[in-house]
C-alpha positions as CSV (number, residue, x, y, z in Angstrom):
1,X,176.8,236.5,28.9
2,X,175.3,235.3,32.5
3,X,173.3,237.2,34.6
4,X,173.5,237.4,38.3
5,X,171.0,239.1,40.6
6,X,172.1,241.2,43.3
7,X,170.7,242.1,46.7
8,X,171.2,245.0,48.6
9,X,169.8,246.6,51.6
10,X,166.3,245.9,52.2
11,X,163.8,248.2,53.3
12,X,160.2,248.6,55.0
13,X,158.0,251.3,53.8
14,X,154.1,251.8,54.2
15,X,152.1,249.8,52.7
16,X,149.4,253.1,52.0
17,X,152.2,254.6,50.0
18,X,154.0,252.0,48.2
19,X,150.4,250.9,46.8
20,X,148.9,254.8,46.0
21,X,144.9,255.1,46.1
22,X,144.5,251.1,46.0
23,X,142.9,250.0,49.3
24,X,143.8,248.2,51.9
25,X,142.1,245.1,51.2
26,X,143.5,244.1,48.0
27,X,147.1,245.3,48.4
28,X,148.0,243.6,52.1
29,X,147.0,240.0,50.0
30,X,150.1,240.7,48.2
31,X,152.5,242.6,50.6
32,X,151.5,241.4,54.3
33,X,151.5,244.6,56.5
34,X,153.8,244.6,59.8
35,X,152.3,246.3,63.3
36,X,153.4,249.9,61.6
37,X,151.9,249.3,58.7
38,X,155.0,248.5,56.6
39,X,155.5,246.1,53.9
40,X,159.4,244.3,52.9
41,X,160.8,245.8,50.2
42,X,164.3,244.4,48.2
43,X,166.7,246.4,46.6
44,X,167.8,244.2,43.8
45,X,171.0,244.5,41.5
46,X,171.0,243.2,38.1
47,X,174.8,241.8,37.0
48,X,175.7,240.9,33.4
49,X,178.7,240.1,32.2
50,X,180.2,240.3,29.8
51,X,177.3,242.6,28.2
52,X,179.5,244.6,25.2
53,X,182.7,243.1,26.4
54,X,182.1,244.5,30.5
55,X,180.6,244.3,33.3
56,X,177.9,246.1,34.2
57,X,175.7,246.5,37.3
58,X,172.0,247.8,36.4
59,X,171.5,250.3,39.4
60,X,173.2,249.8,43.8
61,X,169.9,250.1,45.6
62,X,169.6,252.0,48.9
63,X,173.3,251.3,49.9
64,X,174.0,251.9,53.6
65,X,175.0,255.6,53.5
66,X,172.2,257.0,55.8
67,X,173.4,257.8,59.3
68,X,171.4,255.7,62.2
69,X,168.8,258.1,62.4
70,X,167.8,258.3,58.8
71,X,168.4,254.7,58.6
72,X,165.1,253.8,61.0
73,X,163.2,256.9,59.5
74,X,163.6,255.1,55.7
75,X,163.1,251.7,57.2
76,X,166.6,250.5,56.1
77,X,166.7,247.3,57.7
78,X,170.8,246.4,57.8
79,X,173.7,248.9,58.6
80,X,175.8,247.6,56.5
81,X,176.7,248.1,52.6
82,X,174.7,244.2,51.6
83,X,175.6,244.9,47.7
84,X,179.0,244.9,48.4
85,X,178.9,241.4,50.1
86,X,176.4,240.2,47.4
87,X,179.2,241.1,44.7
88,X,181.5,239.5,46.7
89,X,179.0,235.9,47.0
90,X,179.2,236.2,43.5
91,X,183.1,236.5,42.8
92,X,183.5,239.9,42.5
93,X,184.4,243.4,43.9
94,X,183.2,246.8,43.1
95,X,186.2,248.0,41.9
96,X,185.3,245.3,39.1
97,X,182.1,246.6,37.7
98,X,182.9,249.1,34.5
99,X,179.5,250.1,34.0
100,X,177.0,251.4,36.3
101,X,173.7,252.1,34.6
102,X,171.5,254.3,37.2
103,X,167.3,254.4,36.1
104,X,167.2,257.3,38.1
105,X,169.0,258.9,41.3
106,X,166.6,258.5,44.2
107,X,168.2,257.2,47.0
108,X,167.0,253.8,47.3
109,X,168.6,253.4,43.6
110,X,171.7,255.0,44.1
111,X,172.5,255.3,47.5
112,X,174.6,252.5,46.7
113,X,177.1,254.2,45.2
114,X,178.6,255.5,48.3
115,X,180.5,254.1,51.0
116,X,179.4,253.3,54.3
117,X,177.8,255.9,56.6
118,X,180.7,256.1,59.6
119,X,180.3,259.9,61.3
120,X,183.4,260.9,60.5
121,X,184.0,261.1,56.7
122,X,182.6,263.2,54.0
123,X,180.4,261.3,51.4
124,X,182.8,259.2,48.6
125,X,181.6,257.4,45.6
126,X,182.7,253.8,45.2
127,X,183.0,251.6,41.7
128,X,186.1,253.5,40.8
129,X,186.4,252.0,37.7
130,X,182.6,252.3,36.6
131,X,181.4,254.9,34.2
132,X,178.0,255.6,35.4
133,X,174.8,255.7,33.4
134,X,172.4,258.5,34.0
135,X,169.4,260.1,31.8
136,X,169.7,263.6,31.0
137,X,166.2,264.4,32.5
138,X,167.3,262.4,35.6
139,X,170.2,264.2,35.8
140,X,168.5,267.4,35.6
141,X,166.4,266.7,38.4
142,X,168.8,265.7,40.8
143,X,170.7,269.1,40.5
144,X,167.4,271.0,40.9
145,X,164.3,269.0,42.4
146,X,161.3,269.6,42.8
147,X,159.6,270.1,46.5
148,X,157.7,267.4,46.6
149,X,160.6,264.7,45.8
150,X,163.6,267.2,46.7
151,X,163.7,264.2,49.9
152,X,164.5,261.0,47.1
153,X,167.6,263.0,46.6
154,X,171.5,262.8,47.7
155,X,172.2,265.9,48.0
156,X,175.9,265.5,47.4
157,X,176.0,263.0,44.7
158,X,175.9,265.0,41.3
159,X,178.5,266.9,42.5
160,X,180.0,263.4,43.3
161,X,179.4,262.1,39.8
162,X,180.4,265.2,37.8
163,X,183.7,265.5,39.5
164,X,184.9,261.4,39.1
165,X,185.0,262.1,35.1
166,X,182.9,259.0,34.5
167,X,180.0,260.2,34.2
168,X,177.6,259.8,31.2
169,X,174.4,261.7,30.8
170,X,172.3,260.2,28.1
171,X,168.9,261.0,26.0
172,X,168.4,258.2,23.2
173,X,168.1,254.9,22.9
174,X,171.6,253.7,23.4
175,X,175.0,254.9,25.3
176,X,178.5,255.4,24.1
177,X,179.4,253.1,27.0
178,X,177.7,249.8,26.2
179,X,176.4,250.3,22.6
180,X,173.9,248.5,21.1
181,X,173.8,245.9,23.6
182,X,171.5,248.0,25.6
183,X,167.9,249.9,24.7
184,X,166.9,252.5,26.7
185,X,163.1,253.5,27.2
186,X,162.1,256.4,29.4
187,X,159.4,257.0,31.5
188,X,158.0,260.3,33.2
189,X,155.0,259.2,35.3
190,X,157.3,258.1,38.7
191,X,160.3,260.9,37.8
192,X,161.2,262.2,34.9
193,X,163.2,260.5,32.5
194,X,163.2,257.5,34.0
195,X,165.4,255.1,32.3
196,X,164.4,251.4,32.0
197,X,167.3,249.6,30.5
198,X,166.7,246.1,28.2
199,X,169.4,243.9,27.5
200,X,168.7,243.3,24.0
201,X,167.9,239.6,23.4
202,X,169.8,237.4,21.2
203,X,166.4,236.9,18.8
204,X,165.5,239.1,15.8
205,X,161.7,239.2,13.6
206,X,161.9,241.4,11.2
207,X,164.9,243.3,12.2
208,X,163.2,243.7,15.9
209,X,164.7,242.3,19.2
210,X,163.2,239.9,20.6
211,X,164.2,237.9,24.2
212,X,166.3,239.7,26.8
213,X,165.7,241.5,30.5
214,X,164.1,245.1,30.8
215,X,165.2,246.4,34.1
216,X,161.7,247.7,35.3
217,X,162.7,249.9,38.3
218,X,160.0,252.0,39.7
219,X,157.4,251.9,36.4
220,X,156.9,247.8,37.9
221,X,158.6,247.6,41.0
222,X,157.9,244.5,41.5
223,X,155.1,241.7,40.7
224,X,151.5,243.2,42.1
225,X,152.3,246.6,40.0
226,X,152.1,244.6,36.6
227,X,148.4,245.0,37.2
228,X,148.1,248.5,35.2
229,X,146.0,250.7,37.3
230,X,148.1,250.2,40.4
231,X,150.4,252.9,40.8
232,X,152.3,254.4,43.9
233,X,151.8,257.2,46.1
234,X,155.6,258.8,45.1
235,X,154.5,258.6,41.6
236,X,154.4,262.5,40.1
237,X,151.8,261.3,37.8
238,X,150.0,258.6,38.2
239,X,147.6,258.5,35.1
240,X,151.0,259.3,32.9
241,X,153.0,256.2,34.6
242,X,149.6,253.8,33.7
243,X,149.3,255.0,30.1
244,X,153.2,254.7,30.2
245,X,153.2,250.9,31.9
246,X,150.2,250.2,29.4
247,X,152.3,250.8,26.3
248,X,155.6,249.1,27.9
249,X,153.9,245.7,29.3
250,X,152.3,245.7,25.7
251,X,156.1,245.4,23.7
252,X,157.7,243.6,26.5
253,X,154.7,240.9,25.6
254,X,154.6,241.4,22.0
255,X,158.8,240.4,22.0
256,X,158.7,238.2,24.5
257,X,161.1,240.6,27.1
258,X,161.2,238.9,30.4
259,X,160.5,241.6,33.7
260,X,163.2,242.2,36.1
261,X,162.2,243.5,39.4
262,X,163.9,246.0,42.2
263,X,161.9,246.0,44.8
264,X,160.0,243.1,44.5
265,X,161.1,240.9,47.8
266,X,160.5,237.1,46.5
267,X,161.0,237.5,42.8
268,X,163.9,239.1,39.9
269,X,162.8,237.7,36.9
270,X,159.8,237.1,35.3
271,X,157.9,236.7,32.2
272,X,154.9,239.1,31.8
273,X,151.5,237.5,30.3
274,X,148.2,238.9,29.5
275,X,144.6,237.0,30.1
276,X,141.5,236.5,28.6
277,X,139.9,239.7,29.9
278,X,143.1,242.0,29.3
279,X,144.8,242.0,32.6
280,X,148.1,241.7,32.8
281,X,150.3,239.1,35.1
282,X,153.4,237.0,35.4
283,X,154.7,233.5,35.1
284,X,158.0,232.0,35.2
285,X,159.3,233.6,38.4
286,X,162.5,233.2,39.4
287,X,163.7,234.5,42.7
288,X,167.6,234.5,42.0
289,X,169.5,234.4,38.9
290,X,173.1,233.3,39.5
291,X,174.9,233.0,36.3
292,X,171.9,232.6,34.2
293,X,172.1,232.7,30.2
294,X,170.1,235.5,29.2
295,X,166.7,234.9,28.4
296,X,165.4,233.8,25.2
């Protein structure tokens, strides 16, 4: 199996938000401000294949299905659908994927799925050949959201989803669609259910996995959130997601799980560490995989 990782369309969002109650000082050493306030933000794609004998695409980022106006509100920086050419650098087409595994449906992870934004057509899905991955408790909160995230949503998509026939809504560790091959853990602090998928590693101790790529989505979205007490401001619950990323960051060190980051702008991969005092960190960043063996 060979990884691949995947850029979409990138965004800029304020720095204030993206960084919750940390201040100023410490977080623009780690995500430079622009004039308005705004740090770079990726929307990564993870690629594996063949992971149980497909290929599967972990998440579509933001996609380019906002119309102009929405586009500048949500800092989307290109107007065109860039996971569609990244698939393409890398050999392949969407109608190739026959997995799409979705941690949660806010926009800027899922807005992928749709096709271009061109005035004059209703909303369609793309990966017609994908079934698509969601949690039940995701699932749930896309068809009725709350007020203060009811904004992350599409508000088209689960009808979208429902009607292609592909979809699969799961609550355990594992789906029908790719086995064993994938663990699911879930975490409630940034949404609930959010669904952080691990491609199990190739390594057993004591009938435990050990090796593989958790995709961290918005628990770690990228490398300064590995520290534990910083959290974001479009987090529902900030002291959950902490006790939540505490507990994770713990097992993903304990079995050696390397950290695979969305929205980090310089870096996918990386192995998480711990030091002296307790504080967590990362080495071994990589900032593309293109048809890498799987970590082990």
């Amino acid at each position: 199996m060979k990884l691949w990782s995947l850029l979409g369309n990138s965004q800029k969002l304020d720095g204030g938000a993206m960084f919750g109650n940390a201040p100023r000082a410490m977080w623009e050493r780690w995500a430079p401000p622009d004039e308005a306030n705004r740090i770079e933000l990726a929307c990564r794609a993870l690629r594996a294949s063949p992971l149980a004998g497909k290929t599967v695409l972990f998440e579509t980022g933001i996609g380019a299905f906002f119309e102009p106006k929405l586009r500048e509100r949500y800092g989307v920086q290109e107007d065109r659908h860039v996971l569609l050419e990244s698939l393409a650098e890398a050999g392949f087409g969407h109608d190739d994927v026959d997995v799409v595994v979705l941690s949660h449906l806010h926009f800027d992870h899922a807005g992928g799925l749709l096709a271009p934004w061109t005035g004059n057509e209703a909303p369609r899905l793309l990966f017609p050949n994908a079934t698509y991955v969601v949690s039940a408790a995701c699932w749930d909160r896309a068809r009725d959201p709350h007020p203060r995230d009811r904004a992350s949503f599409i508000p088209e998509l689960p009808a979208l989803l429902e009607a292609s026939g592909r979809l699969e809504i799961v609550d355990g560790a594992h789906s029908r669609a790719l086995g064993n091959a994938v663990r699911f853990h879930y975490s409630d602090g940034h949404t609930p259910g959010l669904m952080l998928a691990e491609i199990v590693g190739p390594e057993s101790v004591d009938g435990v996995a050990h090796g593989g790529v958790v995709f961290c989505a918005d628990l770690i979205p990228g490398r300064p959130w590995v520290h534990v007490p910083i959290t974001m401001g479009y987090d529902r619950n900030a002291e959950l997601l902490i006790d939540e990323k505490r507990e994770f960051l713990a097992d993903m060190l304990a079995r050696n799980v390397h950290l695979f980051f969305t929205h980090d702008p310089a870096c996918a991969l990386a192995r998480v560490v711990r030091d002296e005092r307790g504080r967590y960190g990362t080495t071994n960043e990589v900032e593309r995989l293109q048809a890498r063996a799987l970590p082990a």
